[in-house]
C-alpha positions as CSV (number, residue, x, y, z in Angstrom):
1,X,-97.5,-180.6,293.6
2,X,-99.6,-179.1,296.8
3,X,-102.7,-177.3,295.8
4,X,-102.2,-175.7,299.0
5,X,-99.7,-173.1,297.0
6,X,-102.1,-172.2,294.2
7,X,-104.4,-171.3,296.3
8,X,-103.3,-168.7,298.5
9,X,-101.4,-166.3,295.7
10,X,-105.3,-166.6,294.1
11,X,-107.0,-165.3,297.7
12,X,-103.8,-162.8,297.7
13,X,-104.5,-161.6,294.3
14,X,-108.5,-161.1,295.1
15,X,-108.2,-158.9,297.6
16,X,-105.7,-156.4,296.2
17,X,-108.4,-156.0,293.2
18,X,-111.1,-155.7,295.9
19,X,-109.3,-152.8,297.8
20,X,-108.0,-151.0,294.2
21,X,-111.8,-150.8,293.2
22,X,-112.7,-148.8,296.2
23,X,-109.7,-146.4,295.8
24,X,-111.1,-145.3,292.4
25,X,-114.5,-145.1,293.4
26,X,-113.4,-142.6,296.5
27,X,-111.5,-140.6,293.9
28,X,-114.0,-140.7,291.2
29,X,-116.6,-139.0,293.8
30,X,-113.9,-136.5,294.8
31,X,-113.1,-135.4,291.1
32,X,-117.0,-135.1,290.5
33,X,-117.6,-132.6,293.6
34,X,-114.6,-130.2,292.2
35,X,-115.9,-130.2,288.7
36,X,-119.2,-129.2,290.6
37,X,-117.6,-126.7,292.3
38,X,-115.3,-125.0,289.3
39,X,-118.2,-125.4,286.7
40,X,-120.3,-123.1,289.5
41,X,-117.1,-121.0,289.6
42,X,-117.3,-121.0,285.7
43,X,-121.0,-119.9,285.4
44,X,-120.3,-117.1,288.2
45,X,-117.1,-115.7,286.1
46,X,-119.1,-116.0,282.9
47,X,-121.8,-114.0,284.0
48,X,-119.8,-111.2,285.3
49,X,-117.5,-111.0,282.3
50,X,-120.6,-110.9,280.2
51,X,-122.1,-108.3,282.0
52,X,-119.2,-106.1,282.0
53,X,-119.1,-106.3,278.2
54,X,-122.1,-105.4,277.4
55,X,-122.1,-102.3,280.1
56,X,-118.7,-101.2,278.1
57,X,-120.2,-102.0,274.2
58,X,-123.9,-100.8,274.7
59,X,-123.9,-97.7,277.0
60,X,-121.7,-94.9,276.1
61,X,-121.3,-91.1,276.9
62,X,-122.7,-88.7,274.1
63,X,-124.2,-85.3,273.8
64,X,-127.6,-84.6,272.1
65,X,-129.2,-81.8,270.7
66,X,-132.8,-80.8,269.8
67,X,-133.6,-80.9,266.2
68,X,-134.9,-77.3,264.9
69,X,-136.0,-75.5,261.9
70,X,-134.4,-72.4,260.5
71,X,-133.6,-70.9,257.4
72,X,-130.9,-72.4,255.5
73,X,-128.6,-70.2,252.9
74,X,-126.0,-71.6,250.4
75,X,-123.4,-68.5,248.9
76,X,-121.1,-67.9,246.3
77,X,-117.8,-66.8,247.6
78,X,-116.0,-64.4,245.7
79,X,-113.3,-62.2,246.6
80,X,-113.0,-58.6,245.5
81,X,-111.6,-54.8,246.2
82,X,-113.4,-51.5,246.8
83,X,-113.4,-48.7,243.8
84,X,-113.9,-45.6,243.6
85,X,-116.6,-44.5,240.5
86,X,-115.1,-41.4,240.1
87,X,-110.9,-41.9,240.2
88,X,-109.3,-39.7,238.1
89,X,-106.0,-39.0,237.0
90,X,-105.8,-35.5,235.7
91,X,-103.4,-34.4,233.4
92,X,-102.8,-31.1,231.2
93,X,-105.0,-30.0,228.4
94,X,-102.1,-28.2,226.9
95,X,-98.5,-28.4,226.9
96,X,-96.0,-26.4,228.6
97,X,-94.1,-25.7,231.6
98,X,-95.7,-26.2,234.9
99,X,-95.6,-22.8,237.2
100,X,-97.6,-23.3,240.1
101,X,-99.1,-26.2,242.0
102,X,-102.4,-24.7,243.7
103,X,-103.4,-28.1,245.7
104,X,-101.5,-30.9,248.5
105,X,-102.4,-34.4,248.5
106,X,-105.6,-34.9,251.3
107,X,-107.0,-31.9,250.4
108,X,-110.5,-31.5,249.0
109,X,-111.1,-30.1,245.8
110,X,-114.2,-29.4,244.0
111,X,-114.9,-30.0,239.9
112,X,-113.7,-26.8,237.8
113,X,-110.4,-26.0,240.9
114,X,-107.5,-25.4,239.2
115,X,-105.0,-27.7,240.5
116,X,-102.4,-26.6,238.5
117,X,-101.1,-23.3,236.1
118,X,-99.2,-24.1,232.7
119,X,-96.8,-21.3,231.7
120,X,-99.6,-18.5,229.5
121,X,-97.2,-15.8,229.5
122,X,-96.7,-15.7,225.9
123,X,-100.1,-16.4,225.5
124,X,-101.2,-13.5,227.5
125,X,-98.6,-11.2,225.3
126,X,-100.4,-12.3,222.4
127,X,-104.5,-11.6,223.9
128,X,-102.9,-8.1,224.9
129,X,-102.0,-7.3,221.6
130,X,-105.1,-8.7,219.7
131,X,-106.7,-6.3,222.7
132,X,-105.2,-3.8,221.1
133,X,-106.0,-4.3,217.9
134,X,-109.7,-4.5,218.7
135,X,-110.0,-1.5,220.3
136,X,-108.6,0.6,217.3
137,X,-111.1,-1.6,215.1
138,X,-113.3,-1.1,217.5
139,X,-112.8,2.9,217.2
140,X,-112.8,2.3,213.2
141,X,-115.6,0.5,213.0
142,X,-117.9,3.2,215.3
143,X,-116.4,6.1,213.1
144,X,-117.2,4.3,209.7
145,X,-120.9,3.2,211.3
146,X,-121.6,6.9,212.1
147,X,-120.1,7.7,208.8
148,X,-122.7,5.2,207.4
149,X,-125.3,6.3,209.0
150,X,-125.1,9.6,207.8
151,X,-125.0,7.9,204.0
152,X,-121.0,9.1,203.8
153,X,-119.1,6.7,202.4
154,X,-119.3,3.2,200.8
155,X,-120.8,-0.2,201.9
156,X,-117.7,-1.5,201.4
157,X,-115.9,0.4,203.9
158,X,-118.3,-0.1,206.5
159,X,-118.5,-4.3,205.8
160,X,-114.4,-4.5,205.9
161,X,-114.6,-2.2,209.4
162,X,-117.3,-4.4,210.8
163,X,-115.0,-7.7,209.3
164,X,-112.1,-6.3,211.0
165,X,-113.7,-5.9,214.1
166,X,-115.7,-9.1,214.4
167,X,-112.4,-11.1,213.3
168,X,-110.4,-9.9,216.6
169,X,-113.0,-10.3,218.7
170,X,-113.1,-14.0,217.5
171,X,-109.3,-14.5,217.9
172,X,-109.4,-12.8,221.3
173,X,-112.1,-15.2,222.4
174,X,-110.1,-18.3,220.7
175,X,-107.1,-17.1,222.5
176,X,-108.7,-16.9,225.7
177,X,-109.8,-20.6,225.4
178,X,-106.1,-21.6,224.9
179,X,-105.3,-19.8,227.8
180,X,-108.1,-21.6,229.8
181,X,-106.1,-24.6,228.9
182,X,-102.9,-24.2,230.5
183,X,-105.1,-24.3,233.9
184,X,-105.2,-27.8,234.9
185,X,-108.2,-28.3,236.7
186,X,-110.2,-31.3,238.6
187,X,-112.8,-32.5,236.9
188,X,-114.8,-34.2,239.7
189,X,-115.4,-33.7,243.5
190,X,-113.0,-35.7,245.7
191,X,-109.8,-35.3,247.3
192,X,-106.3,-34.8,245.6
193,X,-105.1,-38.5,246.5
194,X,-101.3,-37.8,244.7
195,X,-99.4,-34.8,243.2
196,X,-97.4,-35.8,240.7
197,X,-96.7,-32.6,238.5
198,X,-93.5,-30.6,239.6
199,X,-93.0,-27.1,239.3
200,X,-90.8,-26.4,236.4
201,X,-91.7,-30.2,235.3
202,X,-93.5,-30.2,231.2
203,X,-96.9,-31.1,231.6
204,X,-98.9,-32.6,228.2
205,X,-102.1,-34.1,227.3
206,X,-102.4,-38.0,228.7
207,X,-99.8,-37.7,230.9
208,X,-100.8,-37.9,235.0
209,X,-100.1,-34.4,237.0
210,X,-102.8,-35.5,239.9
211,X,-104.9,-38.0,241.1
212,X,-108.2,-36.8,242.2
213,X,-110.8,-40.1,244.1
214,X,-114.1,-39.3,245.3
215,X,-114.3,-41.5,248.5
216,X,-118.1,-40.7,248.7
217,X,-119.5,-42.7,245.6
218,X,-117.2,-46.4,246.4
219,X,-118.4,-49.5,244.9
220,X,-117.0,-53.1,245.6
221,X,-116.5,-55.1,242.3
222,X,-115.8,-58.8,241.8
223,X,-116.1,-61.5,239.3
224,X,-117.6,-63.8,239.1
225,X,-116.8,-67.5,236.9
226,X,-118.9,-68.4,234.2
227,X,-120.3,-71.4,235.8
228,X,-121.9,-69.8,238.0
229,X,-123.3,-66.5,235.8
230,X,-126.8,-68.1,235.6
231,X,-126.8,-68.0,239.3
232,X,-126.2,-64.1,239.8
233,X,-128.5,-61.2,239.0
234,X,-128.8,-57.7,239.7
235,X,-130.5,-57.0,243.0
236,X,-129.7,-60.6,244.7
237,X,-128.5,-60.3,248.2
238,X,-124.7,-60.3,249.2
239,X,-122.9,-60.6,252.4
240,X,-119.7,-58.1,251.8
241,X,-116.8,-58.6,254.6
242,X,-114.2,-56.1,255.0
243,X,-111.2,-58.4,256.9
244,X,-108.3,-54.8,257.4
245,X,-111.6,-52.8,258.4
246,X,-113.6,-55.6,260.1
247,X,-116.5,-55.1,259.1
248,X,-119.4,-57.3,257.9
249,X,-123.5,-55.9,255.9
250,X,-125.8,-57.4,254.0
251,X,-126.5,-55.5,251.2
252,X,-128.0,-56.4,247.3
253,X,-125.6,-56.4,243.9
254,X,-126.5,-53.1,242.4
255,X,-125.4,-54.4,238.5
256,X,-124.2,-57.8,237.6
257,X,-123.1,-58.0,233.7
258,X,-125.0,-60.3,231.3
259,X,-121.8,-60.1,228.6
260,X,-118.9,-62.8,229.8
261,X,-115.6,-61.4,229.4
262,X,-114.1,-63.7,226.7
263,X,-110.7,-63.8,227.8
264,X,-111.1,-64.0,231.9
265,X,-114.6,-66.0,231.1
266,X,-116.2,-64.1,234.1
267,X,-119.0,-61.5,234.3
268,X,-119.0,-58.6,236.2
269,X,-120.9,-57.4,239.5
270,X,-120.8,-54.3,241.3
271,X,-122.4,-53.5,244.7
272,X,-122.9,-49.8,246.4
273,X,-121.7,-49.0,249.2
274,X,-122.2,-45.7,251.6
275,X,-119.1,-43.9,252.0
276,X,-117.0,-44.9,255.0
277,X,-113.7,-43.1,256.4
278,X,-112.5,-46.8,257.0
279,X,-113.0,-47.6,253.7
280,X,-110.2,-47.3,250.4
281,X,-109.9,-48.2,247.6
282,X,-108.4,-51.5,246.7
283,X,-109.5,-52.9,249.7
284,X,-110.2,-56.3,250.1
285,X,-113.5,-57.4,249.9
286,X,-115.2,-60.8,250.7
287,X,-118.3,-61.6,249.3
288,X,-120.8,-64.1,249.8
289,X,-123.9,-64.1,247.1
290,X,-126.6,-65.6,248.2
291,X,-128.0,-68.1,245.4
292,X,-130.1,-70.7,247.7
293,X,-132.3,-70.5,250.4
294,X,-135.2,-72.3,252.2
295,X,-137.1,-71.4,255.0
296,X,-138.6,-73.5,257.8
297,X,-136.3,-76.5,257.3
298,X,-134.2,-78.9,259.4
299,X,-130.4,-78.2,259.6
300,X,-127.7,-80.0,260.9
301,X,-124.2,-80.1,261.3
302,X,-122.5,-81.8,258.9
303,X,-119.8,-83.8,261.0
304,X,-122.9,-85.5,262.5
305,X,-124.3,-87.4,259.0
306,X,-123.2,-90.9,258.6
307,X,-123.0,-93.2,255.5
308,X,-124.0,-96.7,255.0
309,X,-123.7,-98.0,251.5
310,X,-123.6,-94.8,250.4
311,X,-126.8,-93.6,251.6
312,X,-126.8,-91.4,254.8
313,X,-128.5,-91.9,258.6
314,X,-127.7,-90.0,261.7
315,X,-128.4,-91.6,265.0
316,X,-130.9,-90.1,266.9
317,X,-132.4,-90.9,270.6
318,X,-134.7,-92.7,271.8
319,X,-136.7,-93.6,275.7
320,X,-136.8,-91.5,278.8
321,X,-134.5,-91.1,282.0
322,X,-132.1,-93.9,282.1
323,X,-133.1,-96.1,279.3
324,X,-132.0,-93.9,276.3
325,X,-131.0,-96.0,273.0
326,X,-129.2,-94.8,270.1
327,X,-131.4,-95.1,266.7
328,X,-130.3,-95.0,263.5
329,X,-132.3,-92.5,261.4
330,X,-132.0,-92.6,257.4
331,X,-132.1,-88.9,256.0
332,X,-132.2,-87.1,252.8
333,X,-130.1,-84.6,252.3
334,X,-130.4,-81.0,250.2
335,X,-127.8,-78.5,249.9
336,X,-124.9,-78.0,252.2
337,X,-122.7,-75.5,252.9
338,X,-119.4,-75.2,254.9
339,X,-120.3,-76.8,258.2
340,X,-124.4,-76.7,257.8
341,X,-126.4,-79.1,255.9
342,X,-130.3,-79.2,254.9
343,X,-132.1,-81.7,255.7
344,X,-135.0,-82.8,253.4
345,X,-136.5,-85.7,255.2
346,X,-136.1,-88.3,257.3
347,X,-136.0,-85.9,260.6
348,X,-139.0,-83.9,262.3
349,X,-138.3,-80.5,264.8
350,X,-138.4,-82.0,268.2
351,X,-136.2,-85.0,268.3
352,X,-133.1,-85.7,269.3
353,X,-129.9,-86.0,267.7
354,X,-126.1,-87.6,268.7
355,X,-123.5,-84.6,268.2
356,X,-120.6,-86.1,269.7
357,X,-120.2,-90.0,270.7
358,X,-122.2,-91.4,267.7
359,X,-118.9,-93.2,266.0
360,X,-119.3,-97.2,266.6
361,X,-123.2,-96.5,267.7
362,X,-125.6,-99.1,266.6
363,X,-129.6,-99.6,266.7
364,X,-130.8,-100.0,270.2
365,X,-127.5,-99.1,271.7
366,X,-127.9,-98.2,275.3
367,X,-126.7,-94.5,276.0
368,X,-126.4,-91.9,278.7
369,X,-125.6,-88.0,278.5
């Protein structure tokens, strides 16, 4: 066979690898100068993106407030009513038929008025006759004295005339008592607050014919449980509220019991109060005893205080101008009470706390008002 035909398929051959080499090599350069280009892209994008999240994550809007000292209280709440000391209900001393009502309800009455007049008429027949029978052993007795005198007669006469007379004038003076008790009368100064006797009506001992309140002497009374009795003594101070009158004073508990009722498991406490036109009796009454304070120390809101692991921080601020950063602050806390809590330690008068934005805040945080 030719070598003439081997050989030219061989040079063909060549020179289609030769030109496919260069193809690649053209392509290869392209690819390299987009991947230049995108990755620059990349790095541009990245940067931007990262800077945007950390603008969103580490500056937020909050509100701050100055960290004082003042003087923190803790109460015991207690609801109670306004009394009256003196509320009487009056009834008869002795029993009969009501014939006259001397007082209305409102009016003022003073101790000794008769309010009211039980039927005395037979009564009152009866002191007339023993009248009369005094006066004639009255007359008896002055004859046989001057009859005595004069040594006429006998001791014996003169001692039963002198009996005689002394015995009426002791009925006469019983008798009048009795009649003293068909008055009914008031035995305090106050007002008539109800009428409840009826003319005609039978009045008797321990039943009610009138009401009678002195609205100048009040007093508000509560109880107060037996877990807290240790807590309450006479003369500690007391926030009273009036909520239908509204009206709020300070005032101190005038007698707080040392007994606990055994039944209720309460003690008692009373506290004074001036007398007030507004003021009833039964009204509601709040009270707040006073059983905790501290003076000079740093309070805080309580919605502000944080926990982590069970111990609690607020975040607090930090820098000047436009680089402010949020700062966790570990406290300890005292009492509390409703919205108010004392701080012990861990926060000095003149720095600054987060009120409202702290939630998600973390050391170093960037922040603006």
């Amino acid at each position: 066979m030719n070598k003439r035909y081997f050989v030219l398929p061989l040079i063909s051959l060549m020179i289609a690898c030769g030109g496919g080499e260069e193809k690649k090599a053209d392509k290869l350069a392209r690819l390299k100068q987009e991947k230049s280009k995108l990755d620059a892209e990349i790095k541009t994008l990245e940067k931007e993106l990262k800077a945007g999240d950390s603008t969103a994550v580490k500056t937020k809007n909050v509100t701050i407030a100055d960290v004082q000292t003042s003087t923190f209280e803790h109460f015991i709440d207690l609801q109670g009513n306004v009394d009256a000391r003196e509320n009487v209900d009056v009834s008869a001393q002795s029993p009969g038929i009501i014939k006259a009502i001397l007082v209305r309800e409102g009016q003022a009455v003073s101790k000794g008025q008769t309010l009211a007049q039980v039927d005395d008429q037979v009564m009152r027949a009866n002191l007339a006759q023993l009248q009369t029978q005094l006066d004639l052993a009255t007359a008896l007795f002055n004859k046989q004295a001057n009859l005595w005198n004069q040594k006429i007669g006998s001791e014996v006469q003169y001692l039963t005339a002198k009996s005689q007379k002394e015995t009426l004038e002791k009925n006469i003076a019983a008798m009048k008592e009795q009649i003293n008790l068909t008055r009914i009368i008031s035995p305090i100064n106050g007002t008539v607050d109800a009428v409840i006797a009826k003319i005609g009506g039978a009045a008797s001992p321990g039943t009610p014919a009138f009401r009678v309140v002195n609205s100048k002497d009040l007093r508000v009374v509560a109880n107060v449980a037996e877990s807290f009795a240790g807590k309450v003594s006479t003369g500690d101070e007391v926030e009273v509220t009036l909520p239908d009158i509204q009206k709020t004073f300070r005032t101190k508990i005038g007698f707080a019991s040392r007994v606990i009722d055994p039944l209720s498991r309460t003690i008692r406490v009373e506290i004074p109060v001036t007398g007030d036109k507004d003021l009833h009796p039964n009204m509601i009454a709040l009270l707040r005893i006073v059983d905790y304070r501290a003076k000079d120390v740093v309070v805080i809101p309580v919605n502000v205080i944080q926990y982590s692991l069970g111990k609690p921080y607020v975040m607090t601020v930090k820098g000047a101008g436009d680089k402010l950063q949020a700062v966790r602050s570990h406290i300890e806390l005292g009492r509390t009470y409703n919205d108010k809590a004392e701080v012990k330690s861990g926060l000095n008068p003149g720095e600054r706390i987060i009120t409202t934005g702290f939630q998600g805040l973390n050391d170093n945080d960037f922040i603006k008002l």
